[in-house]
Structures are given as structure tokens and as C-alpha cells.
TIDO-78001 format. One record per residue: residue in one letter; x, y, z of N, C-alpha, C in turn. Coordinates in steps of 0.1 Angstrom, whole numbers, padded with zeros to 4 digits, always signed. Example, Ala and Ser with C-alpha at 12.3 -4.5 7.8 and 13.67 -1.06 7.14 Angstrom:
% TIDO-78001
A+0132-0057+0078+0123-0045+0078+0132-0033+0078;S+0128-0022+0071+0137-0011+0071+0129+0000+0079;
***
This chain:
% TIDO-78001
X+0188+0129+0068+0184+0115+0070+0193+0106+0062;X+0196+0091+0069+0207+0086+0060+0194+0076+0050;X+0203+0074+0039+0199+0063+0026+0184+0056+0031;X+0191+0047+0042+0179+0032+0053+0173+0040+0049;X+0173+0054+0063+0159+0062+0069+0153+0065+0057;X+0156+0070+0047+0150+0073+0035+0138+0061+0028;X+0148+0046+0024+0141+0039+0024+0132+0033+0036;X+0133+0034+0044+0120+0030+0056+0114+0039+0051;X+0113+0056+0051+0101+0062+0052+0096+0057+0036;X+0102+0053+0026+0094+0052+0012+0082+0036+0015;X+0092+0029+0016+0083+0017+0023+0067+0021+0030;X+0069+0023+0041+0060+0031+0048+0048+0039+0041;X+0055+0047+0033+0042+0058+0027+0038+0050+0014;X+0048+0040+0010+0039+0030+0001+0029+0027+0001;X+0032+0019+0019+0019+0010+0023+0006+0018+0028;X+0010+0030+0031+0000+0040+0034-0009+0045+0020;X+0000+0044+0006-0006+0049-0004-0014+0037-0009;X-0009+0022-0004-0014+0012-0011-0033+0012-0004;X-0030+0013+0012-0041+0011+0015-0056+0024+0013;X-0048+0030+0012-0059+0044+0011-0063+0042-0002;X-0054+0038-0016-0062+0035-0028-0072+0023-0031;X-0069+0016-0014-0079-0001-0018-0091+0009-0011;X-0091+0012-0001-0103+0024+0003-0108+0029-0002;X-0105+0037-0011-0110+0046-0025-0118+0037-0026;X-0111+0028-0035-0119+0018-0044-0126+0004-0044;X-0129+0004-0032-0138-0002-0025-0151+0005-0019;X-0146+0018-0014-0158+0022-0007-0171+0025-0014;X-0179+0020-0009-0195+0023-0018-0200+0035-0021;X-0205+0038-0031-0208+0058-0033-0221+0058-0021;X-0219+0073-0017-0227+0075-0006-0244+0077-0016;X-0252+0078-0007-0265+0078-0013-0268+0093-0019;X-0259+0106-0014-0262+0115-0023-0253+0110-0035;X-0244+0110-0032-0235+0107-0047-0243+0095-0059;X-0257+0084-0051-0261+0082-0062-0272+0088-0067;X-0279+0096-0057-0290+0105-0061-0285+0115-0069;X-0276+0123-0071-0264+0129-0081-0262+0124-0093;X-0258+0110-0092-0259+0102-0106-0271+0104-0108;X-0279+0095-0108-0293+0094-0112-0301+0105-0118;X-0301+0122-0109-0304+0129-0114-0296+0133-0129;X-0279+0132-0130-0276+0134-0145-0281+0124-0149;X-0281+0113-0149-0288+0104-0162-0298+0110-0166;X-0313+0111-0157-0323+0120-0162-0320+0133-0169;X-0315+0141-0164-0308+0153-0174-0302+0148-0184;X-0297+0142-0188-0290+0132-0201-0300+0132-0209;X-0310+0124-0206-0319+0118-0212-0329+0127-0219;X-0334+0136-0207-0339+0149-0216-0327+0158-0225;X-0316+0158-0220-0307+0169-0232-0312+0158-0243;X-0311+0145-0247-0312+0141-0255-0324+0141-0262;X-0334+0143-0256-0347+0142-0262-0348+0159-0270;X-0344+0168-0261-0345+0180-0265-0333+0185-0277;X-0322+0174-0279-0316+0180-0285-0324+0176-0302;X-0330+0162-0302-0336+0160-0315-0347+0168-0318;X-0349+0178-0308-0362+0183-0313-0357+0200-0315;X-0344+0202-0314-0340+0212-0315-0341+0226-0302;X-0347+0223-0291-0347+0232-0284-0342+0230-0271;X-0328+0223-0270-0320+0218-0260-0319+0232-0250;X-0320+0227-0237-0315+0247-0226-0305+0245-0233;X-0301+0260-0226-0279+0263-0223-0275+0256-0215;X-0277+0250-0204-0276+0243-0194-0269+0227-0202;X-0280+0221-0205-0280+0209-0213-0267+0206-0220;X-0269+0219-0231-0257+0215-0243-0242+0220-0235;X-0241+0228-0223-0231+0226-0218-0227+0217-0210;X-0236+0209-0203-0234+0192-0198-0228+0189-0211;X-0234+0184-0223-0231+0177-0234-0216+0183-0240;X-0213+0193-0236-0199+0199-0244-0190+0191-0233;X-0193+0195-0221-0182+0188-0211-0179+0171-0207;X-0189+0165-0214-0190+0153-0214-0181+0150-0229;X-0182+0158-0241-0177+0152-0250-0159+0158-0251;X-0156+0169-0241-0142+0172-0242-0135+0162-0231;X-0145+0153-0222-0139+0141-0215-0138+0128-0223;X-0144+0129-0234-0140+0114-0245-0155+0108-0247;X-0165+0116-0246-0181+0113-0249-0185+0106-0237;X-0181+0091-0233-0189+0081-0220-0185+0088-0205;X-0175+0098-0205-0178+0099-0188-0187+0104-0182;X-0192+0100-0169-0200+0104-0162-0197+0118-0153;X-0208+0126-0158-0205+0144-0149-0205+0140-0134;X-0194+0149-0132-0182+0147-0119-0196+0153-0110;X-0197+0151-0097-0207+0155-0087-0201+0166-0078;X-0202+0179-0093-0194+0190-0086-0207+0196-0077;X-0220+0193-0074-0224+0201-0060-0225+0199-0047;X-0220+0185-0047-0215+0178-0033-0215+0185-0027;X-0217+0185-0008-0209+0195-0002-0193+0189+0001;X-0190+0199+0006-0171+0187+0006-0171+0182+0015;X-0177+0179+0024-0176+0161+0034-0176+0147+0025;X-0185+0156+0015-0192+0140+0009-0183+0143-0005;X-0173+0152-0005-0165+0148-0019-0148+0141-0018;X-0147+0133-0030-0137+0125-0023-0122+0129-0021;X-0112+0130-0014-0100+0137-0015-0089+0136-0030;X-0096+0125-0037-0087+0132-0049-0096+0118-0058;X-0093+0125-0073-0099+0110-0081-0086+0104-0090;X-0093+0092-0088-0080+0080-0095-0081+0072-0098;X-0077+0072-0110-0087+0059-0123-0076+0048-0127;X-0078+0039-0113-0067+0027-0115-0073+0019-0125;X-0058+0013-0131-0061-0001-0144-0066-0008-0140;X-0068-0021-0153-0076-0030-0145-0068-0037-0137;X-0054-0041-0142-0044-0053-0137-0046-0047-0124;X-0047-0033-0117-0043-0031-0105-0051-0033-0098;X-0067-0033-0100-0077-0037-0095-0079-0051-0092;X-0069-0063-0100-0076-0073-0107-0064-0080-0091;X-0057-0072-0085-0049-0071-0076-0051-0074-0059;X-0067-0064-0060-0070-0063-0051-0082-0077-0044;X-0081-0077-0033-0098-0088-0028-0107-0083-0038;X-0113-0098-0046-0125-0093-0057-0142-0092-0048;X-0149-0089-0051-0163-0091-0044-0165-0103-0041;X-0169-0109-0033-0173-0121-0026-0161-0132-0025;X-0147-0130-0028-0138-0137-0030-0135-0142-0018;X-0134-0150-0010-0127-0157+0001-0115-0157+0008;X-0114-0151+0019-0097-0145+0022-0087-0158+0021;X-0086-0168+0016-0079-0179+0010-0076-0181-0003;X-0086-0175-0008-0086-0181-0022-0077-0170-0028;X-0082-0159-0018-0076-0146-0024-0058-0146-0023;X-0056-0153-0008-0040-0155-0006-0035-0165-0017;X-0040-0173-0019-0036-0188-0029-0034-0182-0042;X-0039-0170-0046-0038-0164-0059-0026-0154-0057;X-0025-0146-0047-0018-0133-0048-0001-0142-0044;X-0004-0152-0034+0011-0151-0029+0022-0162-0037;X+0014-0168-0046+0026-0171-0059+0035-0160-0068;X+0023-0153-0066+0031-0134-0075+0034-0129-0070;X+0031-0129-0052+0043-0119-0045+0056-0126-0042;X+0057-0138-0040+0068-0149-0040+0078-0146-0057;X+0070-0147-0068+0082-0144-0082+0088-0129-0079;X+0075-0117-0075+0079-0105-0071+0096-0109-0064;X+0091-0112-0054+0105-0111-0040+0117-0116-0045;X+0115-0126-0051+0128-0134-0050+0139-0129-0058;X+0143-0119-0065+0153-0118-0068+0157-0105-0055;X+0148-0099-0049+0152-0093-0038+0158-0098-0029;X+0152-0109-0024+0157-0123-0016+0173-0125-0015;X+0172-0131-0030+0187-0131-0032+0192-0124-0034;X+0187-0106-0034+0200-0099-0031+0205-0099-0021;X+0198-0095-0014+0200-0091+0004+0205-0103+0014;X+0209-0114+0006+0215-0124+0012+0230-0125+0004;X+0233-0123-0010+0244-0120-0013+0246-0103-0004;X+0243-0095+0003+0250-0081+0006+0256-0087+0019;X+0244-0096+0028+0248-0103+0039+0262-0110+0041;X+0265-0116+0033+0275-0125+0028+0284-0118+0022;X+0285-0105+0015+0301-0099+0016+0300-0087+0025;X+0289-0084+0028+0295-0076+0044+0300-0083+0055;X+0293-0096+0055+0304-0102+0068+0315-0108+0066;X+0317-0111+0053+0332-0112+0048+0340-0097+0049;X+0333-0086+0045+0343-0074+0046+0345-0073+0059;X+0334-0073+0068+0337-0066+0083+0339-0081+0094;X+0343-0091+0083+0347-0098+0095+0337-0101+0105;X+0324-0103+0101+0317-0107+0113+0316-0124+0118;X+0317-0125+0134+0319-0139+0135+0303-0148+0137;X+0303-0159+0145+0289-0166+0141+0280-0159+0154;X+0285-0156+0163+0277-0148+0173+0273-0139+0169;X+0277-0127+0162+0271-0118+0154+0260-0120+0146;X+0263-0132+0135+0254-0133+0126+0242-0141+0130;X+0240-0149+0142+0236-0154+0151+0225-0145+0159;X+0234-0135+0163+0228-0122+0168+0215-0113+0158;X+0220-0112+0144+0214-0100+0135+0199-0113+0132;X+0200-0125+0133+0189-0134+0123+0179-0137+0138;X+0187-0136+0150+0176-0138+0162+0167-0117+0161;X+0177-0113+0162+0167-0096+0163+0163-0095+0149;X+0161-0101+0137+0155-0099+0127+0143-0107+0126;X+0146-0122+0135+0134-0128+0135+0120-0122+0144;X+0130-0115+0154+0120-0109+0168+0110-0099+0164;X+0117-0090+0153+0113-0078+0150+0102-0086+0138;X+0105-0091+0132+0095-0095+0124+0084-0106+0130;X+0083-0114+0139+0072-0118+0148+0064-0106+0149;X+0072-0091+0159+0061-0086+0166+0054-0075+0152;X+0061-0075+0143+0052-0068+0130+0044-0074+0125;X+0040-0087+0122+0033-0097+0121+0021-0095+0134;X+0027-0100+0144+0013-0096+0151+0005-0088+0152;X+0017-0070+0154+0012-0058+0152+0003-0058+0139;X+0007-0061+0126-0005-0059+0115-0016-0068+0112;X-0011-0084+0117-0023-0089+0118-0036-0086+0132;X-0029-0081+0140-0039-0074+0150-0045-0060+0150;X-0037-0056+0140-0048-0041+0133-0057-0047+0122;X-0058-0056+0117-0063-0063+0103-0077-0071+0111;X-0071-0078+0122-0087-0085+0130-0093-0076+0137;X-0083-0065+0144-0092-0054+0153-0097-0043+0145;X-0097-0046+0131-0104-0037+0121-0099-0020+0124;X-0088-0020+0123-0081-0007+0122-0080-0005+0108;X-0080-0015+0101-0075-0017+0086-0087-0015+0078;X-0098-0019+0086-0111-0015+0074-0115-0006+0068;X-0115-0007+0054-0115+0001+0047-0127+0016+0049;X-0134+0008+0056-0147+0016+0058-0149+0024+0066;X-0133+0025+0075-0128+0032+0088-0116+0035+0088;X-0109+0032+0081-0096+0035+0081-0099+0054+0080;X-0084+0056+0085-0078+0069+0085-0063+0072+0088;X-0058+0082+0085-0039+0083+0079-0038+0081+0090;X-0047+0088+0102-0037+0088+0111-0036+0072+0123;X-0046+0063+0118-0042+0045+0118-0029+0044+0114;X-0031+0046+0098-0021+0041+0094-0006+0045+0101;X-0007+0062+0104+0008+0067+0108+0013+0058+0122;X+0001+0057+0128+0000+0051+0141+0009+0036+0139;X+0006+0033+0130+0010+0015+0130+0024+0016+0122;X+0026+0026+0111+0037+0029+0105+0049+0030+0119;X+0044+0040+0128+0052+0043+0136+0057+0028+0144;X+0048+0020+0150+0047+0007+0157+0062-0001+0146;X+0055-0002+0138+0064-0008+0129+0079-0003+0126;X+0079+0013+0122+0098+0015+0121+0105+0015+0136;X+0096+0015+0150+0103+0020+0163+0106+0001+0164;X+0099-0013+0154+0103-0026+0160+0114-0028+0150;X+0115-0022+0138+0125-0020+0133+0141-0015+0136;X+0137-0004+0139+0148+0007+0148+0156-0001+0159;X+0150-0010+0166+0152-0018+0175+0162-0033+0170;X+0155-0033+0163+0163-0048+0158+0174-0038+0144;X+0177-0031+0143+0190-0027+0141+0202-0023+0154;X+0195-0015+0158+0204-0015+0170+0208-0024+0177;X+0198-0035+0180+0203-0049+0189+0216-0054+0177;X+0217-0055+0165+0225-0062+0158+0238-0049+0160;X+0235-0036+0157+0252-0031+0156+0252-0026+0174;X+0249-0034+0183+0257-0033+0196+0266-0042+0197;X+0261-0053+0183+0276-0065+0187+0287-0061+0179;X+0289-0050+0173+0298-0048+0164+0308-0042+0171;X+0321-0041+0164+0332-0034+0165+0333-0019+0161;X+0336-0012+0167+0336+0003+0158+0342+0001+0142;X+0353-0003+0141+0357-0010+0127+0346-0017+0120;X+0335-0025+0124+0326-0033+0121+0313-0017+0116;X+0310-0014+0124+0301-0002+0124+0304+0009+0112;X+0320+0014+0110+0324+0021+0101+0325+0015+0084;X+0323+0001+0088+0322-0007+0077+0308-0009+0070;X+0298-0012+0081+0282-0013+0075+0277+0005+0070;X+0286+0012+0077+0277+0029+0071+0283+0032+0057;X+0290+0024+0051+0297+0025+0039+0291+0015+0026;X+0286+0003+0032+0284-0010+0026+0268-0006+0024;X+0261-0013+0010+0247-0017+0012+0239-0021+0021;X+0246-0030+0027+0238-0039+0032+0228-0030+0044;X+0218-0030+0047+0212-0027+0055+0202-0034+0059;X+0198-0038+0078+0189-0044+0086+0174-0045+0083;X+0169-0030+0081+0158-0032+0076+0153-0039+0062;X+0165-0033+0049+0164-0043+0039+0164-0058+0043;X+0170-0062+0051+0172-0076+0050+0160-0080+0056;X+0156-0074+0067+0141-0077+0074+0133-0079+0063;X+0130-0070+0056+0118-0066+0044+0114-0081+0040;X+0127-0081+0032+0131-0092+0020+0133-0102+0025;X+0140-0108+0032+0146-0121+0034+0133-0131+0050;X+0126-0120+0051+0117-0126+0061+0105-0134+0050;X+0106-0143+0055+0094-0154+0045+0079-0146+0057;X+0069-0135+0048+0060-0132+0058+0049-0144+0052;X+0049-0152+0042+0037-0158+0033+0037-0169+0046;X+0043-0174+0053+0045-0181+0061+0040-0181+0073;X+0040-0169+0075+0031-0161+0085+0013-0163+0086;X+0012-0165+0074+0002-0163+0072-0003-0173+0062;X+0001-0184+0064-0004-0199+0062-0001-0201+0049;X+0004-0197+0041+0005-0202+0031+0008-0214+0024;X+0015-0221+0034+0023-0235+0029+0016-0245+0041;
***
């Protein structure tokens, strides 16, 4: 697979790792999982009663060992679950990363008006890379204004119908967290590199073989420039 393909698929399994971690950690504990807790509290409470009186079970003081080789406050893991109801992996995100995500009752506005000044400082030195690579690839390969004419109409196109495609998985609740599953996500991943795929190709059919031997050599690549240089905040009301 070349360099791009590499970066498309990282892209991709980003956004697939991003959203399965807001899933995680959003989803509500199921009701055995809090009858689970509850029952260790109560077991807590007796280890502790029995430990001041000296005749704590085996049972007890090995809760209390395993709780104190985790750093004393964790809470015992809900090893009798059956495995439907246990979760595919555990992961103790920071706060900043949390502090990231839609807060409880937050407003899908309020939440854009905070995130997209930080994803806007995020981009912008990306921005301006991918617009200097633009600018001495078509200086190296000579590209004329039909061309570049050509690459910003199929970059625009391809980015409308990704836009649509995710905000129409996001209203037709493909995206909810409460439903989501990988194979949504592969589903829409796919939607998205085959509108990708497309608006590369429409750009190197206007090229010259010389032109073509010159972009497989150079940085610059279509989908990067899509990524980066498409204003999506705009998309999505920002301004």
C-alpha cells in the first residue's frame, strides 16, 4: 500500500477509535453492573466492620488486598459478569480528554462554539501546509489553471458529499452512541475513502504522465489536501 493509502487508513481507524471511546464513555452502566457495585459496597462495609472486630472471612481480606495493590480507592472490577454484559476493554481517559467530549446536558451549539475555536488553532498550521505542497507541486509539475481548477472543483465535490454522508449518519442516528457498532462505522469509513478515491482520480485524469510521475514522488497528496484545507466548521454553521 502506498504512503496516501496508509494515511487514509490511519485517518479512518482514528475516527473509528475516536468514536467507540465516546461510546465507552458515555454509555450508562447496565443495571447488573450497578447491582454488582452496590453489592461490593455492602461487602466493603462489612469487611470493614469485621475487620475492627477482628474476625474479617478470607474472602473479605482478599477484596481488601486487591483493592489496596490498585492504590486503595478503586472500585472491584465486576469480574462475575457474564461476557455480554462485560465491556470489550477498560480505559481510564484524562480529564482534558473527557473535558473534550459533549458534557451532560450541554447544547449541540454551545458545544460547537467551544470545540471549534480549538479545532480551528489545531488545523491551521496543517492548512498552511498543504497549501504550500499545492503551490510547489504545481510549480514542479507545471500544472496549468484548468488543472488546478479541476483538483479544487473534485475536492469541493468530494467534500460536500462527506459532509452529507456523516451528517446523515449523525441525524439518522447511525452514530449513536447507544447503537453504534464497528461495522457502522466500517460502513461509512468505506462511503467516505471510495468519495475520496474518486476525487483523486478525477484530479490525476488531467494530468500528464510527466505530471503523474511527478505527484508519486512529491508530498503533496489529494486526500491530505481534502482533510486540511476543506473549511468543514463551515459546514456546520459555525460562522
Amino acid at each position: 500500500m502506498s504512503a496516501a493509502g496508509w494515511q487514509r487508513v490511519s485517518a479512518v481507524l482514528g475516527l473509528a477509535c475516536a468514536v467507540l471511546l465516546y461510546r465507552d464513555c458515555t454509555r450508562p452502566p447496565s443495571a447488573r453492573a450497578t447491582e454488582r457495585t452496590d453489592e461490593h459496597a455492602r461487602a466493603d462495609a462489612r469487611a470493614r466492620g469485621a475487620s475492627s472486630d477482628g474476625d474479617a472471612s478470607d474472602d473479605d481480606r482478599r477484596r481488601r488486598e486487591r483493592r489496596a495493590a490498585r492504590g486503595g480507592d478503586a472500585e472491584a472490577p465486576d469480574e462475575d459478569l457474564p461476557d455480554e454484559e462485560r465491556p470489550a476493554w477498560s480505559i481510564t481517559a484524562p480529564a482534558w480528554v473527557m473535558w473534550l467530549a459533549p458534557q451532560p446536558g450541554e447544547p449541540l451549539l454551545d458545544y460547537r462554539d467551544r470545540i471549534v475555536p480549538l479545532a480551528q488553532a489545531a488545523v491551521a498550521p496543517h492548512r498552511a501546509r498543504v497549501a504550500r505542497g499545492l503551490d510547489d507541486f504545481a510549480s514542479r509539475a507545471g500544472l496549468d489553471g484548468r488543472q488546478r481548477a479541476e483538483l479544487d472543483a473534485a475536492v469541493e465535490e468530494a467534500a460536500s458529499a462527506i459532509g452529507d454522508r456523516v451528517l446523515g449518519a449523525a441525524l439518522g442516528g447511525e452514530l449513536s452512541p447507544s447503537t453504534f457498532k464497528p461495522t457502522t462505522g466500517v460502513a461509512l469509513a468505506r462511503d467516505v475513502l471510495d468519495t475520496v478515491d474518486r476525487a483523486n482520480r478525477r484530479f490525476e485524469a488531467t494530468l500528464r504522465e510527466d505530471q503523474r510521475a511527478a505527484l508519486a514522488t512529491h508530498p503533496f497528496d489529494v486526500a491530505d489536501y481534502l482533510l486540511f484545507a476543506t473549511r468543514w466548521e463551515d459546514m456546520i454553521g459555525a460562522f
